[in-house]
C-alpha positions as CSV (number, residue, x, y, z in Angstrom):
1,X,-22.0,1.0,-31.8
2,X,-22.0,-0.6,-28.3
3,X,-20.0,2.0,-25.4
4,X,-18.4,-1.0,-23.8
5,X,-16.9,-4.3,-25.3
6,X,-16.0,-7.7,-23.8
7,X,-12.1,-7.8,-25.7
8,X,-10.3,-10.5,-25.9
9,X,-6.5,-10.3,-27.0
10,X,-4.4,-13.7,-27.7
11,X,-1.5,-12.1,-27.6
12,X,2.1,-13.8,-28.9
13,X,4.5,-13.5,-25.7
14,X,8.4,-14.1,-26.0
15,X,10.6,-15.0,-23.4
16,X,14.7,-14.1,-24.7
17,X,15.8,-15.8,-21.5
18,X,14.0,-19.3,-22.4
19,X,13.8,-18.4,-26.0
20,X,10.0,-19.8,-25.7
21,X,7.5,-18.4,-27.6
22,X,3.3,-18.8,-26.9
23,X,0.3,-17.2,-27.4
24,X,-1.8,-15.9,-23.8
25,X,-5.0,-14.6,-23.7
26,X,-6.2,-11.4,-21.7
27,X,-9.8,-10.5,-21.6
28,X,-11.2,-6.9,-20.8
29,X,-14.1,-5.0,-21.0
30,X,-13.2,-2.1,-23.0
31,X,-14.6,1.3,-24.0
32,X,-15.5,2.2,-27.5
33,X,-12.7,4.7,-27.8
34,X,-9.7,3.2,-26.0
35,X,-7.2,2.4,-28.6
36,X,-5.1,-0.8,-28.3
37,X,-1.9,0.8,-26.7
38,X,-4.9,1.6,-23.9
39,X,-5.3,-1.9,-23.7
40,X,-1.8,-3.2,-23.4
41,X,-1.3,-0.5,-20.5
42,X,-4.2,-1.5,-18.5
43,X,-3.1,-5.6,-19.0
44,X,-0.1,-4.3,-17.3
45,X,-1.6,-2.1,-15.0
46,X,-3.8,-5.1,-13.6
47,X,-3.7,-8.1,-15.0
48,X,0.3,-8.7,-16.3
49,X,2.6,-6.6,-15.5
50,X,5.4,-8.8,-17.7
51,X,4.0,-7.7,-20.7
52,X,6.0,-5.9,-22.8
53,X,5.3,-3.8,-25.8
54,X,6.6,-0.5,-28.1
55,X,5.2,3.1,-27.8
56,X,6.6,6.8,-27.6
57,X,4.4,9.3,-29.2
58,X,1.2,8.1,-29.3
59,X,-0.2,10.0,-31.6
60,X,0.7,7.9,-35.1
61,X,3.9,9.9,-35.6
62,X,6.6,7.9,-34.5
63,X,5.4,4.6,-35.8
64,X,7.3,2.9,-32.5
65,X,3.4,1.0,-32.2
66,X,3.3,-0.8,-35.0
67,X,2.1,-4.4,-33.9
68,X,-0.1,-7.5,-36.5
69,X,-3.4,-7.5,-35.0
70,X,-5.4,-10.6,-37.2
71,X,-2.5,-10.4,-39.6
72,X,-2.6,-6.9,-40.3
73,X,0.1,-4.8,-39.4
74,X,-1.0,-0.9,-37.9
75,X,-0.4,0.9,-35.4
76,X,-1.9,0.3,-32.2
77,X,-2.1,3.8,-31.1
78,X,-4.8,4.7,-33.6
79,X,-6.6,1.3,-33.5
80,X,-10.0,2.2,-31.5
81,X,-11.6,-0.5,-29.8
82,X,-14.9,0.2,-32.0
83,X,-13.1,0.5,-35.4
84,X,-11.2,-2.7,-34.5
85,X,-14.4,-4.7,-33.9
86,X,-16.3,-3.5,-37.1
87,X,-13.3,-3.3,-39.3
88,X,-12.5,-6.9,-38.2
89,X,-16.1,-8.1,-37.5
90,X,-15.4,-9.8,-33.8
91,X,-14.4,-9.3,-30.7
92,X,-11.1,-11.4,-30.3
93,X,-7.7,-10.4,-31.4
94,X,-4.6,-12.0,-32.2
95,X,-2.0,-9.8,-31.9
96,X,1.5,-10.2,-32.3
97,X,4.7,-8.9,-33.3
98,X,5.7,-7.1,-36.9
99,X,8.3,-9.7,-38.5
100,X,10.5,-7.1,-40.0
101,X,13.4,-7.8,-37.6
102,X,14.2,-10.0,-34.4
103,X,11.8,-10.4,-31.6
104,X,13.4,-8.8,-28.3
105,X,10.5,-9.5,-25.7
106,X,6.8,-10.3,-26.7
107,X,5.7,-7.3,-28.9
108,X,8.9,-5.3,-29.1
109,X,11.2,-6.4,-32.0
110,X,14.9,-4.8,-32.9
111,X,14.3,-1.3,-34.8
112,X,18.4,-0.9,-35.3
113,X,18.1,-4.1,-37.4
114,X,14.9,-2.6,-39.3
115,X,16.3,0.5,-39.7
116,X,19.8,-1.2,-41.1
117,X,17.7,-1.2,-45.2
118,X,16.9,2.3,-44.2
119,X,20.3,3.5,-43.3
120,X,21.4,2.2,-46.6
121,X,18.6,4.1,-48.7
122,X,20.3,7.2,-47.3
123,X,17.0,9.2,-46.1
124,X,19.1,12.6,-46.6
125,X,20.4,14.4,-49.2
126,X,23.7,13.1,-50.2
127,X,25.0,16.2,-52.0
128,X,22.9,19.1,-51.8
129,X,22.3,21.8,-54.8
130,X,24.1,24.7,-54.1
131,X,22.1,27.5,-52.5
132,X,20.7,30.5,-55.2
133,X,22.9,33.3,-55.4
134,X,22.4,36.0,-52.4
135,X,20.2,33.4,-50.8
136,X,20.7,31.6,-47.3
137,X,17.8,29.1,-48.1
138,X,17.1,26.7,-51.2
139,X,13.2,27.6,-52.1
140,X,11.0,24.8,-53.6
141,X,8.0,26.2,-55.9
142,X,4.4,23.9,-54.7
143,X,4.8,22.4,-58.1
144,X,8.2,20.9,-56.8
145,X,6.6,20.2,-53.8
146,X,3.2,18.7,-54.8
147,X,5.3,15.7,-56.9
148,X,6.4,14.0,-53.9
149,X,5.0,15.9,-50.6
150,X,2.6,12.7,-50.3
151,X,5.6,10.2,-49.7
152,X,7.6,12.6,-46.8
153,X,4.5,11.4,-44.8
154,X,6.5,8.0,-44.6
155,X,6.9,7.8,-40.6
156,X,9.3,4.1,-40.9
157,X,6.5,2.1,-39.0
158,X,7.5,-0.7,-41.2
159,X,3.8,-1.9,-41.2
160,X,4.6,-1.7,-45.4
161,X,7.3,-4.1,-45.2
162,X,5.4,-6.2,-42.8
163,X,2.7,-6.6,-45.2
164,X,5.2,-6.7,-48.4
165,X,5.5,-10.5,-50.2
166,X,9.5,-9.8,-50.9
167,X,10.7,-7.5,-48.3
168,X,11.7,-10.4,-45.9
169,X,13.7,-12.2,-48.8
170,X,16.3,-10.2,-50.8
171,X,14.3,-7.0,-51.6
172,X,15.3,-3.9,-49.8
173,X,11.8,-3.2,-48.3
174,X,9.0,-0.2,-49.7
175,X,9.9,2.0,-47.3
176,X,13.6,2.2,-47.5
177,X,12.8,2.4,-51.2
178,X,10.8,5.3,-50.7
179,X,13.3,6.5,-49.0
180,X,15.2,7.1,-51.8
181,X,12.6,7.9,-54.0
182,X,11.8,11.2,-52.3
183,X,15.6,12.2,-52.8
184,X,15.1,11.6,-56.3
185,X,12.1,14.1,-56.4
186,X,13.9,16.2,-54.4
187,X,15.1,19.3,-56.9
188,X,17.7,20.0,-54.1
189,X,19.4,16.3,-54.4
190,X,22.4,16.2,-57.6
191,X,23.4,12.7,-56.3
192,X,21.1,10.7,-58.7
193,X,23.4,8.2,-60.0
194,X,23.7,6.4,-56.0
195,X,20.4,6.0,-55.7
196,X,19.5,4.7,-59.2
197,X,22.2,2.3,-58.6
198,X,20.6,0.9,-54.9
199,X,16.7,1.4,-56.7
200,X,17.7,-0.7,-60.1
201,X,20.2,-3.2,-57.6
202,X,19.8,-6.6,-57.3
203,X,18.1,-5.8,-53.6
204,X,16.0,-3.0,-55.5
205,X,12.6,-1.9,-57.1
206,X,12.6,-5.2,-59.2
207,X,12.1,-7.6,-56.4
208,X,9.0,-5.9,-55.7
209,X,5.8,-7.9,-56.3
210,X,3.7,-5.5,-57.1
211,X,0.7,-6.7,-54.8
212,X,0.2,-3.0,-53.6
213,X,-0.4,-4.6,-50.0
214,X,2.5,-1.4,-48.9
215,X,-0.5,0.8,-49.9
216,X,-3.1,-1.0,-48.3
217,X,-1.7,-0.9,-44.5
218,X,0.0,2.3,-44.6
219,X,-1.5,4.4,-41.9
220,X,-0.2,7.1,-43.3
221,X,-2.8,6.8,-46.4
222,X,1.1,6.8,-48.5
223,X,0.4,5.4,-52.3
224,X,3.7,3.6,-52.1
225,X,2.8,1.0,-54.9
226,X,2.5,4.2,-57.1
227,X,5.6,5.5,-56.3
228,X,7.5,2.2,-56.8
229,X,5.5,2.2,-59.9
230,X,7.2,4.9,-60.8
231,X,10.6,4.0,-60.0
232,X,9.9,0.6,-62.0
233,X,9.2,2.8,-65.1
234,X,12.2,4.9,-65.2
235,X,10.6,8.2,-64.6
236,X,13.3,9.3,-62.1
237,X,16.4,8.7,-64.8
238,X,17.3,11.8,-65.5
239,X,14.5,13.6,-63.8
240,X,14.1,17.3,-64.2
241,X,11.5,18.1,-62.0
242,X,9.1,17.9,-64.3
């Protein structure tokens, strides 16, 4: 791999005040190992400093990043300049906005509005399994663990309902389903009967495609096709932890 690129970004601006939307281009020479949230700082830094885009942690944990670059939706502050060029195979980038909720200024879109299918999943437990006697702690075996530890890793970047074919129509989204879907697993959880009643809902698992594209872009490495799956099959009616 080269040590220094010649980037190009087309990246989709948005003006609220106009309500005009277009595409500007921004070209850079760029470092093997800057990641794209690198790059948008330095546009601003010296070429545009109007641009505006999402970050907080930067370290994939927050999932605040999450932007399309060619039609994929990641995060863009684990997306090395080198990985981008041979996971792409060029130099030039289009990069614009998720499309899971409004568009407030170029790359930053509403996260109360994304997190509104979220909210309604309930990512908590509802009514929590009284504690063991003479204990001040509920204890989970790694059996109970291992079923689901794989989907807490679920960090709401939304690059799964970006990518999902029924998430923007009447389907509550993969990740807010997953949301639930942990709870399920979750020995601690006796409030079953809500969230069967959101997963098997007219907004639930059955609007789901099952294209597996959630799986595919989730930066998290998440199966959440297989945990739909499971959903889809009944295997949480009733579930005994086993």
């Amino acid at each position: 791999m080269a040590d220094n690129y010649s980037i190009t970004l087309d990246i989709k601006r948005y003006d609220p005040d106009t309500k005009k939307t277009w595409f500007q281009s921004y070209k850079l020479d760029a470092g093997r190992i800057l990641r794209f949230v690198d790059l948008f700082r330095r546009i601003n830094n010296e070429q545009d400093p109007s641009l505006a885009w999402g970050s907080s942690c930067e370290h994939g944990q927050c999932g605040s990043c999450a932007v399309r670059v060619n039609g994929k939706p990641l995060l863009a502050c684990e997306l090395l300049v080198e990985n981008a060029v041979k996971d792409f195979g060029t130099t030039k980038f289009r990069v614009e906005p998720i499309s899971i909720a409004p568009v407030v200024r170029d790359l930053v879109v509403d996260l109360e509005k994304a997190y509104e299918k979220v909210h309604r999943a309930k990512p908590y437990l509802i009514k929590r399994a009284p504690l063991p006697p003479q204990s001040s702690y509920y204890q989970l075996s790694p059996k109970e663990i291992e079923r689901y530890e794989d989907a807490t890793r679920c960090i709401n970047c939304f690059s799964c309902a970006d990518a999902c074919i029924s998430s923007h129509k009447n389907f509550i989204g993969p990740n807010a389903a997953m949301a639930s879907i942990v709870r399920l697993m979750d020995p601690r959880e006796e409030e079953k009967e809500e969230r069967l009643k959101l997963l098997y809902s007219e907004e639930g698992i059955y609007r789901c495609h099952s294209s597996k594209a959630c799986s595919f872009v989730c930066p998290k490495e998440i199966d959440v096709a297989h945990f739909i799956a499971l959903a889809k099959e009944g295997a949480f009616r009733g579930d005994n932890g086993e």
